[in-house]
N, C-alpha and C positions, 0 to 999 in steps of 0.2 A: 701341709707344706709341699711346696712343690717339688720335684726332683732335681739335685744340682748335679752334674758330672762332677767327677771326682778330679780332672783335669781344672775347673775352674774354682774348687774349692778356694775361703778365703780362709786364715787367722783367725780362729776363735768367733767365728761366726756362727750360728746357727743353721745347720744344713741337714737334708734327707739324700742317701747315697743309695743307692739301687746296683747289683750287678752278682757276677758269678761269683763263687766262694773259687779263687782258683787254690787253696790249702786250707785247710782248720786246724789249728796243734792247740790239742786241750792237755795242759799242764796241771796242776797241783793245784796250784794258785790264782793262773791264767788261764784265757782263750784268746790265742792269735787268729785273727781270721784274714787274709791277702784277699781283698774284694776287689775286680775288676769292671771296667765297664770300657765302653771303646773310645775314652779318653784316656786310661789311665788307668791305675788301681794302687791303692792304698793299703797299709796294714792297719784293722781294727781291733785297739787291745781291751777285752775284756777282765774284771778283776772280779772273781770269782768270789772273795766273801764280801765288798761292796755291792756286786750287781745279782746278787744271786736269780734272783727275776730271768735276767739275761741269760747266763750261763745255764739255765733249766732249758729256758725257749731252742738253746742250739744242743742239749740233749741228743745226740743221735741222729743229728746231723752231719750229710758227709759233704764232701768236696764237689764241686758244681752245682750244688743245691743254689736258688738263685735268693738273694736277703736283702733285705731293707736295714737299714742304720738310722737313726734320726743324733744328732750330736752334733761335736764338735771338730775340725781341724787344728791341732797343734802338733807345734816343731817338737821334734825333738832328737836330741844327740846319740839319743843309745837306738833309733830306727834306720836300719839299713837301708828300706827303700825311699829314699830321695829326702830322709831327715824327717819326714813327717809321720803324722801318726791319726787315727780317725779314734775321739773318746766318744761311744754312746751313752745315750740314756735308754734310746729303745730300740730295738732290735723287730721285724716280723719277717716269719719265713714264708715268702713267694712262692717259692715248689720245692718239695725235695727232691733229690739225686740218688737213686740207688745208684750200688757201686759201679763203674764204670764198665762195662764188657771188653775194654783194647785199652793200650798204652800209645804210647809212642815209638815203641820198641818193634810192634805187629807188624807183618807184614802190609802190603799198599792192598792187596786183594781185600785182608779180613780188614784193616782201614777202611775200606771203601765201602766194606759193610754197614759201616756206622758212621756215613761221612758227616753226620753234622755233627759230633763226638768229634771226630779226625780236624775239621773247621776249626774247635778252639782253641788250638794252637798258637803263639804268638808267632809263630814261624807262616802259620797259613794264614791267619787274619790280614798278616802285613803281606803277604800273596795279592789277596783279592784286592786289597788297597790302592793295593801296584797296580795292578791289571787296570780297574778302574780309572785311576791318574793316567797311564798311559793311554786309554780310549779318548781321556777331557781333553789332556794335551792334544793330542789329533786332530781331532770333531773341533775343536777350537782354532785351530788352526786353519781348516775348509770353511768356518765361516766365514774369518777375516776374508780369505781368499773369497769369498761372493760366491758358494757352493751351499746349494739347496738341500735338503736331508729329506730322503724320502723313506717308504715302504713297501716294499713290491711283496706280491702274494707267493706264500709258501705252497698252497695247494695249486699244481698247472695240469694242464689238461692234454700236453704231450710233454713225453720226456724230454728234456733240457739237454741242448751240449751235444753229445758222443751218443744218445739214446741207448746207454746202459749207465750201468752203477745208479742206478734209481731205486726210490721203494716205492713200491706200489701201493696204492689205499685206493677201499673202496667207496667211491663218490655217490650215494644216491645208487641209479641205475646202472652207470658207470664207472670208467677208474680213472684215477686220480694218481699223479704222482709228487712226492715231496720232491721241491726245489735243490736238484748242486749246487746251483747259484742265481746269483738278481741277474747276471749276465745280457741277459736280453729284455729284462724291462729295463735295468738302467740306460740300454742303446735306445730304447723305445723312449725314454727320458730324454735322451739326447735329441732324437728326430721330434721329439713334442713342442723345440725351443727351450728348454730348460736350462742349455748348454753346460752348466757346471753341478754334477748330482753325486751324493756321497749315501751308502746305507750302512750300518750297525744289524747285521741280525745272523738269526740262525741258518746255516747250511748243512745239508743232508747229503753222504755218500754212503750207497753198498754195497762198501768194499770190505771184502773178507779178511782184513789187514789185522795184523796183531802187531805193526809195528811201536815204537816208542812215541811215534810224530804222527801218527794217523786216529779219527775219531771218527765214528759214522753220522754224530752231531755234531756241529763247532759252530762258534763263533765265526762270522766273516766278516770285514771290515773292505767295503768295495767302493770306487767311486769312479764315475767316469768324467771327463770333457770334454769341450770342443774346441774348434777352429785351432786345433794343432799343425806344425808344421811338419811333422817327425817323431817318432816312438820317445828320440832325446827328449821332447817336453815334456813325457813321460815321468821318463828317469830322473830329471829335473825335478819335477815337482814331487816326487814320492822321498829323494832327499830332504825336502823341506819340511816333509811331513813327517819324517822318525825324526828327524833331528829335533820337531820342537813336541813331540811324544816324548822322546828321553829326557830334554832339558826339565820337561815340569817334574817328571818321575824323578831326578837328579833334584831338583830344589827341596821337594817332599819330602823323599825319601830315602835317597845316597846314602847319607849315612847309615842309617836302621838298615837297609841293604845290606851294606857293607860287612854290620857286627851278628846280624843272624844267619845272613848268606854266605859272607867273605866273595861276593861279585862286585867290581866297578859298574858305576853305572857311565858307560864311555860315550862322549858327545860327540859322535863321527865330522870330519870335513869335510867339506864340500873341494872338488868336485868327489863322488866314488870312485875306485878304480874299475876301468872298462873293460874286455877284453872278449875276442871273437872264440868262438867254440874249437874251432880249430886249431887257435891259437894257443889256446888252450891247453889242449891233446899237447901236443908237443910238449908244454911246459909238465905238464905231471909226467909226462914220460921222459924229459931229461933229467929235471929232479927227483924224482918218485919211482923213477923206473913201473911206471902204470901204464896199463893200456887199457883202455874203452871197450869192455863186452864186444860184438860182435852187435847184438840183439840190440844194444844202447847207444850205438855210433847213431848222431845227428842227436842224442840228448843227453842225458844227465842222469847219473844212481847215487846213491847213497854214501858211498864210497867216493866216486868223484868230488862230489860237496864238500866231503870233510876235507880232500886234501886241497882244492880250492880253496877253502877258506884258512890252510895253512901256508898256502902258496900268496893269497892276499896279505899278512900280514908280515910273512918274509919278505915279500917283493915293496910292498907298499905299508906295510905299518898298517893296514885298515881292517876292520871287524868284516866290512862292506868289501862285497864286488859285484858289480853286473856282469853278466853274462850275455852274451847274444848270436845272431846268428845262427839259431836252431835249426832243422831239418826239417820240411812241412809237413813232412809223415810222422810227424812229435807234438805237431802244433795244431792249434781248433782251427778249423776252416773260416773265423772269421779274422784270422788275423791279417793283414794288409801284406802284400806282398811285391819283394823288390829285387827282378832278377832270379825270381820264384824260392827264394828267402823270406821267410817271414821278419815283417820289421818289427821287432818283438825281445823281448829280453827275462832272465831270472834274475833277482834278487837275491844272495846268499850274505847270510851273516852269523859268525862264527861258526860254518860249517856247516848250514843248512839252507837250505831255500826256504822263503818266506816269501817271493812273490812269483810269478809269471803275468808278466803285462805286457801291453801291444799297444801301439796303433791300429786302428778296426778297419776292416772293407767297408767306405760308405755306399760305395758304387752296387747299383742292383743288379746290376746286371754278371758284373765280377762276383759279385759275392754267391748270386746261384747257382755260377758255374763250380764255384770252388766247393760250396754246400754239396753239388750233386756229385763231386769229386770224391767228397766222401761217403758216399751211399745216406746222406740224409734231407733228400727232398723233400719227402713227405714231414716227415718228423717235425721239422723245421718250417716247413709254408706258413704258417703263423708272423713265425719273426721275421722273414722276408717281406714280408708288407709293409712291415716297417719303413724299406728302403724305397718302397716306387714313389713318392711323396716327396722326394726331395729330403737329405739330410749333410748335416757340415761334415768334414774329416775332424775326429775324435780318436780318442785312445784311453785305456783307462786300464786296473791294476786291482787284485786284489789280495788280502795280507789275513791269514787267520789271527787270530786277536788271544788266542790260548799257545798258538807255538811261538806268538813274539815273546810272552810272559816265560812260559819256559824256559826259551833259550835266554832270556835278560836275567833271571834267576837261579842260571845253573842246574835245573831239574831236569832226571835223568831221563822222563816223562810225562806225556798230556794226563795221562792218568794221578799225576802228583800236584799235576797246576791248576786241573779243571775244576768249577765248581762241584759239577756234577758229570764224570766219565760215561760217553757212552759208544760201547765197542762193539763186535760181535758175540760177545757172553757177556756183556754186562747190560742191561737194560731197566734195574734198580738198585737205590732206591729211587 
């Protein structure tokens, strides 16, 4: 017989159920067993001088041991979970379960120890759910919009970007470095013709960071366009893009959210609220009595974000605000520049940055100079090849895909949200 989910079980049908024991309570007379599976889970009541068969078979069996049921679904009045009840005839044991080594109680370190143990949670299962849904919604949305999904290569043959916070690997004869970012092949996408390019994949920094929001692996969710008029189309369309990432997470799973989390899940309006860096300053310093580091003027710390984004929902009701008008000694040298302002912007939502995006230099001849501006000529001559071939004005944005999950979930860190954390001391399992 084939396998039913326990989600689709019918009435007094003949069904085989498959999944984890999340309890056993063996009684006098009974064995309770709450079987899960990721539809759903059931309580299966054993009767101990009818089945004896049975109740031998689950002898010294413990809890997440994985089991097989072959039997019946019936209602019934005296079962708490959801009225119904699983009767078997046969029972086989899948694998056993010694006891557990962590609860739920362990700390996140020795957790992490045993993150696929820490994973069966009903609390992280509907995590990774979330996250998931949140990626569909997105990625489904750059289709409608006529945007192509590519893959650019992890292993590059100069370092990327700022030519540090890279890791080094060795290539064959030579070295290799893992990717910060698709940054410069998705622009190589853009001058290929492709005009509209989105990727999903992994990014590498190493940064010796131990903060709550920083990973030396993540997730990155990037896409660039073209034939822009202004960084605003930008902003424009990166609204469009949470907005219908939250909406589908909001249909799915709002609610379940709601009752293991206690987070809304909030459907922002368009427009976001705007506001220049400057303008800024001022406002946390009349409200907040804050003032900007020294070392930080022309960008943004930690500290700023949070009160940003409590200055955004006093001022404007919104989770959301852009930010713009950075300082170029803050900003990549490819970002386009107006009045020697990069036309560029962050992304803050509930108190954190989740993007930095721009309109790009398409120009080759600007953009070398601003490259050599920043002492990376060499480094860089690769991706400047790019630009002698003719390429559109473009802009593009990118959103790590573990600290949206975080901050939508209330988690106090990437280490809580990630499938698999990796820091500067953690590197297993």
């Amino acid at each position: 017989m084939k396998r039913t989910l326990i989600g689709d079980l019918k009435e007094d049908k003949d069904a085989r159920i498959s999944g984890w024991a999340q309890s056993i309570r063996n009684t006098k007379y009974m064995i309770f067993v709450i079987l899960k599976d990721r539809s759903g889970k059931i309580q299966v009541s054993i009767d101990k001088n009818e089945q004896s068969e049975l109740a031998q078979a689950l002898e010294g069996v413990l809890s997440n041991s994985i089991l097989s049921f072959t039997g019946k679904m019936v209602k019934s009045e005296y079962v708490k979970n959801g009225g119904k009840e699983f009767l078997p005839t046969e029972v086989e044991v899948l694998s056993k379960s010694d006891a557990l080594p962590i609860d739920e109680t362990a700390n996140i370190d020795t957790r992490m120890d045993y993150r696929w143990i820490d994973l069966r949670s009903e609390k992280n299962n509907l995590m990774l759910h979330v996250q998931s849904a949140f990626v569909e919604g997105m990625r489904a949305f750059l289709i409608r919009e006529d945007f192509t999904e590519i893959h650019t290569p992890k292993l590059i043959g100069a370092a990327s970007e700022s030519g540090s916070d890279v890791f080094e690997v060795k290539y064959f004869d030579r070295k290799a470095y893992l990717a910060q970012s698709p940054q410069f092949y998705k622009q190589m996408a853009i001058a290929s013709g492709l005009e509209r390019v989105f990727e999903i994949a992994p990014a590498f920094r190493a940064e010796n960071s131990n903060t709550n929001r920083h990973a030396t692996e993540f997730t990155s969710f990037d896409l660039e366009f073209a034939y822009i008029d202004s960084y605003e189309d930008v902003m424009d369309l990166e609204e469009d893009l949470l907005i219908a990432g939250l909406t589908h997470v909001k249909d799915l799973y709002g609610e379940k959210i709601k009752e293991l989390f206690d987070m809304d899940v909030v459907i922002p309006k368009k427009p976001f609220p705007r506001i220049k860096l400057q303008d800024l300053y001022q406002e946390l310093h009349t409200r907040y009595g804050y003032e900007i580091p020294e070392h930080d003027i022309g960008d943004m710390n930690s500290e700023a974000e949070k009160l940003t984004g409590r200055y955004a929902m006093e001022e404007y009701g919104s989770e959301f605000i852009f930010v713009t008008g950075f300082a170029k000694a803050k900003r990549a040298f490819y970002h386009m520049r107006k009045n020697d302002i990069p036309e560029g912007f962050d992304l803050i939502w509930r108190g954190t940055e989740i993007t930095t995006g721009a309109q790009r230099e398409h120009r080759y001849e600007v953009l070398k100079s601003q490259a050599e501006e920043k002492g990376l000529g060499v480094d860089v001559a690769f991706y400047l090849e790019f630009f002698k071939y003719g390429c559109p004005p473009h802009g593009g944005f990118a959103i790590g895909v573990d600290r949206l999950t975080m901050l939508l979930l209330g988690l106090p860190s990437l280490k809580e949200e990630m499938f698999l954390f990796r820091g500067p001391s953690r590197l297993t399992p």
